[in-house]
Structure formats: structure tokens, C-alpha cells
C-alpha positions in Angstrom: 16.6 228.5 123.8 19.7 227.8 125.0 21.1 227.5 128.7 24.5 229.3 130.4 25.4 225.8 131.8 24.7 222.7 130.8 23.5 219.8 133.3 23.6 216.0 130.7 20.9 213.7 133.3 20.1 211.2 130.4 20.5 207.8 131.6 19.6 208.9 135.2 16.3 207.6 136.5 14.4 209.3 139.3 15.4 210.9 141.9 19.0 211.6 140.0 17.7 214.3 137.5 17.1 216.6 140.4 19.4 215.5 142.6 22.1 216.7 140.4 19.9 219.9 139.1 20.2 221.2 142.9 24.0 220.7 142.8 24.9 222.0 140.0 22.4 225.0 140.1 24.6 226.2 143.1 27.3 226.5 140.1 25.1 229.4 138.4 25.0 232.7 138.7 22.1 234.4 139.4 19.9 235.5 136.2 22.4 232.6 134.3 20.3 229.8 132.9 20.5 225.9 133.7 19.9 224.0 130.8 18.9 220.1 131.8 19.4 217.3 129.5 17.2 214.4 130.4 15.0 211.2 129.3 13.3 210.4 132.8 9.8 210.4 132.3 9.4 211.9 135.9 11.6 214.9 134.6 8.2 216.7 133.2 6.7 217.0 136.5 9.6 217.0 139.1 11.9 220.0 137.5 8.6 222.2 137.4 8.0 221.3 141.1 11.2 221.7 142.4 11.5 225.2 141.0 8.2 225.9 142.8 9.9 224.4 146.0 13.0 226.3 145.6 11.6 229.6 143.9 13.7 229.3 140.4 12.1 230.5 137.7 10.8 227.5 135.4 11.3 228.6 131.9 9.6 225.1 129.9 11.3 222.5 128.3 11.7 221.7 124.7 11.5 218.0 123.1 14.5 216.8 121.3 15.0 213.5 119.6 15.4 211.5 122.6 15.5 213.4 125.4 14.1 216.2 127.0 15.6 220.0 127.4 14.4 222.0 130.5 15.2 225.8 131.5 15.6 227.0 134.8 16.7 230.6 135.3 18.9 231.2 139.0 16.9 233.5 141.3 19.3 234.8 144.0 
């Protein structure tokens, strides 16, 4: 998978990741896909959560050699 924009959060502990996820998913259009780059372990549960918070669609995440990639789609 691969995302519309690209969001690079590696190196950024807890709360950062999503702190920066819900600012730059304001640059999205909707149906566009946020791609998240990021090593936090908290990352796993805290993007699912937030999309459930926010009501973006959480499309998984996909293990890469030292980080993590996560999908959210932009719902309107």
C-alpha cells in the first residue's frame, strides 16, 4: 500500500506521532490516504484509537525494517 501524503514521525516518542498525524491530516483531501512513518511503540495502539475518535478510516499498518507504516484514509 502506499499513502497520498507522507507523515515521517520516527524519532518522535509519544504523544508526537499523533500530534502531528491530526495536523497534517487537515492537509488531505478527503478519500486521499495518510501514510505514517513511525518507531514508537505506542504508535500500534494510539493511530487505531484516534481514528476511532475522530472517525477516519484505519486501513492497518505494515512492518518495515525499522519502523512502522500506518494507513489512514480522510473521511470528510
Amino acid at each position: 500500500m502506499k499513502g497520498d501524503v507522507v507523515l515521517d514521525a520516527r524519532g518522535q516518542l509519544c504523544p508526537m506521532p499523533i500530534v502531528n498525524m491530526a495536523r497534517k491530516i487537515k492537509e488531505v483531501q478527503p478519500g486521499q490516504v495518510l501514510e505514517i512513518l513511525a518507531d514508537d511503540e505506542g504508535a500500534h495502539s494510539d493511530v487505531p484509537a484516534w481514528c476511532a475518535k475522530t472517525g477516519h478510516e484505519f486501513l492497518g499498518e505494515e512492518g518495515a525494517e525499522d519502523h512502522t507504516r500506518y494507513f489512514v484514509r480522510k473521511v470528510a
